[in-house]
LODRENBA-832468 format. One record per residue (C-alpha): residue in three letters; x, y, z; residue number from 1. Coordinates in steps of 0.05 Angstrom, whole numbers, m for minus. Layout:
+-----+--------+--------+--------+-----+
: res :   east :  north :     up :   n :
+-----+--------+--------+--------+-----+
: ALA :      X :      Y :      Z : NUM :
...
+-----+--------+--------+--------+-----+
This chain:
+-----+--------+--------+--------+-----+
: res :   east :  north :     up :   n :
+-----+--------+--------+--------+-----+
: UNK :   m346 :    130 :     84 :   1 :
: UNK :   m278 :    147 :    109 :   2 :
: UNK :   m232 :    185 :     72 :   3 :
: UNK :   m161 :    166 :     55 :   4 :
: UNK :   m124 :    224 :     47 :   5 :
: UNK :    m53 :    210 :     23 :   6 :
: UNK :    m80 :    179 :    m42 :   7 :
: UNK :   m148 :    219 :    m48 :   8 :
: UNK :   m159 :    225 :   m116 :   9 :
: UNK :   m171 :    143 :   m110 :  10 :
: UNK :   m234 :    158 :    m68 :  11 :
: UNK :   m257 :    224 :    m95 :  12 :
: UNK :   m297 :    185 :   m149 :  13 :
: UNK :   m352 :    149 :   m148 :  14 :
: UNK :   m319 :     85 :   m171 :  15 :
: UNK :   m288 :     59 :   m111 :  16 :
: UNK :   m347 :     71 :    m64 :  17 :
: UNK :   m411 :     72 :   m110 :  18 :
: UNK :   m463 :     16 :    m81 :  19 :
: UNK :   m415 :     m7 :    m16 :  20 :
: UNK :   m457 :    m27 :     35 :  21 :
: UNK :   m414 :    m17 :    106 :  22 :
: UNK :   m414 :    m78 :    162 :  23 :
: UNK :   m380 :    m80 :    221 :  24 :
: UNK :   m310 :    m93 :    218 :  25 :
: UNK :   m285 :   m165 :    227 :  26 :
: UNK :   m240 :   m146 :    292 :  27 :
: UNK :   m249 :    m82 :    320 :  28 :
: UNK :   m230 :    m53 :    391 :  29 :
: UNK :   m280 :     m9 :    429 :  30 :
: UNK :   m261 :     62 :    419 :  31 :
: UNK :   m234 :     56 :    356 :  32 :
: UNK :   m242 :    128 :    302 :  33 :
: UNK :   m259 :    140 :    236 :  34 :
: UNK :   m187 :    170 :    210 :  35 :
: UNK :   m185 :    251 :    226 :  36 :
: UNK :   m148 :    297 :    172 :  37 :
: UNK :    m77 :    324 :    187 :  38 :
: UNK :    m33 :    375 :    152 :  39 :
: UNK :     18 :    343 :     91 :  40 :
: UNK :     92 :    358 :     79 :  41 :
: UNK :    120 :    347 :     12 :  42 :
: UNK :    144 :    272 :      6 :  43 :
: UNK :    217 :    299 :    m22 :  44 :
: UNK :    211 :    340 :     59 :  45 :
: UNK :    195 :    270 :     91 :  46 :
: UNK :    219 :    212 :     53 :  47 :
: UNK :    276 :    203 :     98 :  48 :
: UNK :    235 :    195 :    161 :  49 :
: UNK :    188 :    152 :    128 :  50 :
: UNK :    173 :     81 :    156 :  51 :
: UNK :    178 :     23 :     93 :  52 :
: UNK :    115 :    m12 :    101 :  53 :
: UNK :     93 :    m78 :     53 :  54 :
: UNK :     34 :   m109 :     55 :  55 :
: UNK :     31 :   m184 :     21 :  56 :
: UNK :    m31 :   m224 :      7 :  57 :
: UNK :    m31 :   m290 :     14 :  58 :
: UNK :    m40 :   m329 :    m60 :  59 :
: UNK :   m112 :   m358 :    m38 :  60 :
: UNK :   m122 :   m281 :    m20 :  61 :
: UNK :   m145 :   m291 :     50 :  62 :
: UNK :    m91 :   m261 :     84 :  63 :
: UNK :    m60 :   m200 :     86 :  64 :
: UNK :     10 :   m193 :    121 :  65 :
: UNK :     31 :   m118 :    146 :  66 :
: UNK :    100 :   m108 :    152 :  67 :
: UNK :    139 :    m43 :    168 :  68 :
: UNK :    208 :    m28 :    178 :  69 :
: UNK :    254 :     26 :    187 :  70 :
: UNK :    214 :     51 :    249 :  71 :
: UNK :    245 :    111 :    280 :  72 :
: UNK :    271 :    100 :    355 :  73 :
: UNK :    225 :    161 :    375 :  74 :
: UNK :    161 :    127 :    359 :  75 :
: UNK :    141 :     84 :    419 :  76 :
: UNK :     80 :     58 :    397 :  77 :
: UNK :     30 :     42 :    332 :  78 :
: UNK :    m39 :     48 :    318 :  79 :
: UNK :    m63 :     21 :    254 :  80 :
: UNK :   m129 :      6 :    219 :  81 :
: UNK :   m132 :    m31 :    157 :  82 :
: UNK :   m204 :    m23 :    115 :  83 :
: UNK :   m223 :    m67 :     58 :  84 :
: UNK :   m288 :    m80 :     16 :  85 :
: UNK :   m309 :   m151 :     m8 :  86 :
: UNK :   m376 :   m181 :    m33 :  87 :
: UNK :   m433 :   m191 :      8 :  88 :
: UNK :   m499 :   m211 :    m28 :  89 :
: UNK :   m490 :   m178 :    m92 :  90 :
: UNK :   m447 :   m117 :    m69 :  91 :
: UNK :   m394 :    m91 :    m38 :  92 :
: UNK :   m390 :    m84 :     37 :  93 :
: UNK :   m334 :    m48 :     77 :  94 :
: UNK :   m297 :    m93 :    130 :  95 :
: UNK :   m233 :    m74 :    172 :  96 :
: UNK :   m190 :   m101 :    221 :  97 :
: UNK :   m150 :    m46 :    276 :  98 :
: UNK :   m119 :    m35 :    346 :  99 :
: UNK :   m193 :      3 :    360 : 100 :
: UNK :   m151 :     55 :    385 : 101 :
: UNK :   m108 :     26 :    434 : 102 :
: UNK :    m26 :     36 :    411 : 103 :
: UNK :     13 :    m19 :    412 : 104 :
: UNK :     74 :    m13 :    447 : 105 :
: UNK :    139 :    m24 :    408 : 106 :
: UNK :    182 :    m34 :    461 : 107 :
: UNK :    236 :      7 :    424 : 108 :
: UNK :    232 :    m43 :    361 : 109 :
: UNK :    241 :    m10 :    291 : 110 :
: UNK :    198 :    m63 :    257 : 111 :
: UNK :    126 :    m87 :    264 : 112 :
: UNK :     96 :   m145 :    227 : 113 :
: UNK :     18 :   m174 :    234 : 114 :
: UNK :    m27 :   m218 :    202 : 115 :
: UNK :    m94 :   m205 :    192 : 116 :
: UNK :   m151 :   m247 :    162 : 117 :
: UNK :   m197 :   m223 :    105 : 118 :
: UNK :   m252 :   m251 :    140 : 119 :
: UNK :   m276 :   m277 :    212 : 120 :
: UNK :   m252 :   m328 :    261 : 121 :
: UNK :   m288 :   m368 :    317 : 122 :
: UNK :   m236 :   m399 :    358 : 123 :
: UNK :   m242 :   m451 :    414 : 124 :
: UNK :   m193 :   m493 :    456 : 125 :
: UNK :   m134 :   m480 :    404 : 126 :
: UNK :   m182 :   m494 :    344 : 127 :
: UNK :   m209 :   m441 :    290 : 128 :
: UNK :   m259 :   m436 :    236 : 129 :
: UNK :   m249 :   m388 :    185 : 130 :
: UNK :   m300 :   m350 :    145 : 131 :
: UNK :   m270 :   m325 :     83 : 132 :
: UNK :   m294 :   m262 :     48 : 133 :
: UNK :   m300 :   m265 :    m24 : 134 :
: UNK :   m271 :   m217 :    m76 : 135 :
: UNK :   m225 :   m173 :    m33 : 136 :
: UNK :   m197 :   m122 :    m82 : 137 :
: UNK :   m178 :    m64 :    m63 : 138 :
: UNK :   m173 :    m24 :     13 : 139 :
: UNK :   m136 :     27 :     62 : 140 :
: UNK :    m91 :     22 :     99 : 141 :
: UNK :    m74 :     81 :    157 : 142 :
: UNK :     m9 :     86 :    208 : 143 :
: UNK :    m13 :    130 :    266 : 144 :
: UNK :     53 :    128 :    311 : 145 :
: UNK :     62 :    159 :    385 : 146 :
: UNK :     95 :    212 :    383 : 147 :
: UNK :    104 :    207 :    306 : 148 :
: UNK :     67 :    223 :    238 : 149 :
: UNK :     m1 :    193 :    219 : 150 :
: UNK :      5 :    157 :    152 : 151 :
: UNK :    m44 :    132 :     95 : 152 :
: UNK :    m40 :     88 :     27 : 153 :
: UNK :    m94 :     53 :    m11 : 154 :
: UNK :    m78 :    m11 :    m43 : 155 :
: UNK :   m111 :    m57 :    m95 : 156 :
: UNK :   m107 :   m131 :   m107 : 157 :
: UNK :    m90 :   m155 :   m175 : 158 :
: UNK :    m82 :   m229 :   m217 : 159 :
: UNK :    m25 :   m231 :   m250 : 160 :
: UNK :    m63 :   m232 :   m318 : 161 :
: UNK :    m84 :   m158 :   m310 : 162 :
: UNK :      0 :   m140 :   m313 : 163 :
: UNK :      2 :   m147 :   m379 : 164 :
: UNK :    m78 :   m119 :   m405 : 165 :
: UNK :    m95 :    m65 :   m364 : 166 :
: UNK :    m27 :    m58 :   m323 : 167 :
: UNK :    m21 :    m58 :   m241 : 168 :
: UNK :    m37 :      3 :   m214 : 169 :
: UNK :    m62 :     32 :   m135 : 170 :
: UNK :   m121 :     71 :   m182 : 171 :
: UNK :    m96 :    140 :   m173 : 172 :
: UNK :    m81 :    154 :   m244 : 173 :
: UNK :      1 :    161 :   m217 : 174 :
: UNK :     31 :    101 :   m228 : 175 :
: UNK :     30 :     37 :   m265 : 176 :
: UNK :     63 :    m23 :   m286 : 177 :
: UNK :     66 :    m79 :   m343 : 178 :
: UNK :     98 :   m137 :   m337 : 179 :
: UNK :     78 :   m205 :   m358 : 180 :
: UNK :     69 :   m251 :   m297 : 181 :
: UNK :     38 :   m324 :   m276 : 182 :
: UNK :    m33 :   m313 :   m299 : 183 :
: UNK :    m64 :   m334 :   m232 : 184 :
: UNK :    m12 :   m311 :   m191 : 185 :
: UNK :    m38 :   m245 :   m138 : 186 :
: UNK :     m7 :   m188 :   m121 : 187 :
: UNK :    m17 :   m123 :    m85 : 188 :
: UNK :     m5 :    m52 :   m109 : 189 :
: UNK :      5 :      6 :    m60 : 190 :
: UNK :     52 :     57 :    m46 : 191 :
: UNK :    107 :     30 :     12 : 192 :
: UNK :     98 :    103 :     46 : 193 :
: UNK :    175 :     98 :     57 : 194 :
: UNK :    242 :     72 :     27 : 195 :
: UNK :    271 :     12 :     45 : 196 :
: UNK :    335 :     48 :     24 : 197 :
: UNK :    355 :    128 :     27 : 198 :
: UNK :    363 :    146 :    m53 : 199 :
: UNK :    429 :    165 :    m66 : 200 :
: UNK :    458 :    223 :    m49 : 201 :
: UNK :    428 :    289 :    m83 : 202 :
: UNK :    369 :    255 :   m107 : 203 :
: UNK :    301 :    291 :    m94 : 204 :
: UNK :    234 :    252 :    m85 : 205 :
: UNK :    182 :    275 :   m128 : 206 :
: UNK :    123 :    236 :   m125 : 207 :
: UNK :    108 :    171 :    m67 : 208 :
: UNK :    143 :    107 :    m73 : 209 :
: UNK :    107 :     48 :   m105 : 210 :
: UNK :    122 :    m24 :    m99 : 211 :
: UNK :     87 :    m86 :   m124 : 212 :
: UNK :     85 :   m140 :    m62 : 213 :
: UNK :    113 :   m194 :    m71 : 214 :
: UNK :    168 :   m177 :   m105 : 215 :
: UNK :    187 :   m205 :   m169 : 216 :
: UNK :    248 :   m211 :   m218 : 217 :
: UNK :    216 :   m205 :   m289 : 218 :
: UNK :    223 :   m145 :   m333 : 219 :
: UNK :    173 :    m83 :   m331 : 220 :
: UNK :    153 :    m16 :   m366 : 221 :
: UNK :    133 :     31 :   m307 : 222 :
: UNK :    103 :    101 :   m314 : 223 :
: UNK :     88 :    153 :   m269 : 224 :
: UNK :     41 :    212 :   m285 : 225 :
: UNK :     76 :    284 :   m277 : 226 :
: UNK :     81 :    360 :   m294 : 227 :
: UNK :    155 :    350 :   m294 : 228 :
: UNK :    197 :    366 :   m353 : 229 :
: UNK :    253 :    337 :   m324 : 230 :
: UNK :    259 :    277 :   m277 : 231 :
: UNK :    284 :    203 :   m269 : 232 :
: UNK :    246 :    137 :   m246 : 233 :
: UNK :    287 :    103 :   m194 : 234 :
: UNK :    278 :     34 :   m186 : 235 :
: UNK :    314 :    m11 :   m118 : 236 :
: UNK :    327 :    m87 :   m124 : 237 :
: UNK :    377 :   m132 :    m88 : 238 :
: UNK :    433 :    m88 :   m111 : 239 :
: UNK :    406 :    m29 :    m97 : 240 :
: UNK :    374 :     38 :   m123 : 241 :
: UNK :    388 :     41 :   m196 : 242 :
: UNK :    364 :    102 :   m247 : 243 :
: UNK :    329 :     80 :   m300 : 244 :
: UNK :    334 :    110 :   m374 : 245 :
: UNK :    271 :    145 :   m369 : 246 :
: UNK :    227 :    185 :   m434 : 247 :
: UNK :    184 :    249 :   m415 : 248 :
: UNK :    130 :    246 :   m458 : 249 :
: UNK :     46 :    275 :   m448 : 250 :
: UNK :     56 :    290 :   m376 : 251 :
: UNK :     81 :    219 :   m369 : 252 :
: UNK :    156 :    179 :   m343 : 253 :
: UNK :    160 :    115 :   m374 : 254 :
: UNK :    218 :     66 :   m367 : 255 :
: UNK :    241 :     m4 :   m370 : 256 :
: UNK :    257 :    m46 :   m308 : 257 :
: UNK :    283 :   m109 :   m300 : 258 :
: UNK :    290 :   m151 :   m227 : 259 :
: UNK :    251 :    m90 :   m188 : 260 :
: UNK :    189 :    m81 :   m150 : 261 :
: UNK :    200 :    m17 :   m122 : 262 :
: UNK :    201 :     48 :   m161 : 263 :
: UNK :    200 :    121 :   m150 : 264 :
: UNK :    202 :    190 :   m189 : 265 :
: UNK :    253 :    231 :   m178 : 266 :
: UNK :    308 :    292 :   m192 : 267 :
+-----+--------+--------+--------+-----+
């Protein structure tokens, strides 16, 4: 099973990957890699250069749109794979969908947007037939850029129900959020790798950025799990970044939020 290394502790149990059963990806390339491991900086080192990526499911959960911005001029070309698991006669198989290791040129673009199907397609004379797979939950996504950084971020798909039991979360034990949402409505949980927006001046990252795709305008308590004493959840909406009133409390930052679907921790 491949390992996703910017959010590791969400494979380094047995939960995520107990009983998965891997199949052949739905569109693959020839040539294409398992992911290799590469060295880390400290997000509050990099968070300027990141790229913003969002990824938004579809409501029927069938497709998954990729989105990233803020692409630096340098980087002349992507690869990505995206893996997901789904059910398959009574467990879990591991499907994925990449550029099988060709880059993609950019032509000197700073964003990059694709659909991709949870599923298979046969497609004749303009016509396709889709083959759905069930019960996509959770999955990887990894960025490699030419002449860039290679990046990573696991994600989990979540009913809007779950927001206000159990709370949306990527599984890593570092963030979470509660909100109360349409009951049926889905939405994805991942860390967005980048900012859409620098934080204001003389703030220092400490921990990824999280978002909740799509976006929504409800209120929220967010926490993020830290050995900080002292630190401040940022959250950005239409107007901006704004710096929440935030309690230290157990190793955990909790705050309220109201109109915001991104958050991060910060000093």
């Amino acid at each position: 099973m491949k390992k996703i290394l910017l959010l590791a502790a969400i494979f380094s149990g047995a939960v995520f990957l107990s009983g998965c059963a891997k199949k052949e990806p739905a569109e693959t390339l020839p040539g294409q890699t398992a992911p290799t491991s590469i060295p880390t900086k400290p997000v509050e080192e990099t968070i300027k250069e990141r790229p913003y990526v969002s990824l938004n499911v579809s409501s029927d959960n069938h497709w998954l749109t990729i989105d990233i911005k803020n692409i630096r001029k340098e980087m002349t070309a992507l690869e990505y794979e995206l893996t997901y698991f789904a059910d398959f006669e009574g467990s879990k198989i591991e499907r994925g969908v990449s550029t099988g290791g060709v880059p993609v040129d950019l032509n000197g673009a700073t964003e990059y947007s694709k659909k991709v199907l949870f599923g298979s397609a046969s497609c004749t004379t303009g016509t396709c037939k889709y083959k759905y797979d069930e019960n996509v939950t959770e999955g990887a996504l990894s960025i490699k850029f030419v002449g860039g950084e290679k990046y990573e971020t696991a994600y989990r798909i979540q009913k809007g129900k779950e927001a206000a039991a159990d709370g949306f979360s990527t599984g890593d034990g570092v963030f979470m959020l509660k909100a109360s949402l349409p009951t049926n409505s889905v939405y994805l949980i991942a860390s967005s790798i980048g900012l859409l927006a620098q934080l204001p001046p003389g703030v220092i990252a400490k921990s990824l950025p999280y978002a909740v795709f799509p976006s929504f305008s409800g209120k929220a308590t967010v926490s993020f799990k830290t050995d900080l004493s002292r630190a401040v959840i940022y959250a950005y909406n239409s107007s901006g970044w704004q710096k929440l009133a935030t309690i230290i409390s157990d190793n955990l930052a909790k705050a309220e939020s109201s109109g915001a679907s991104l958050f991060i921790l910060a000093q």
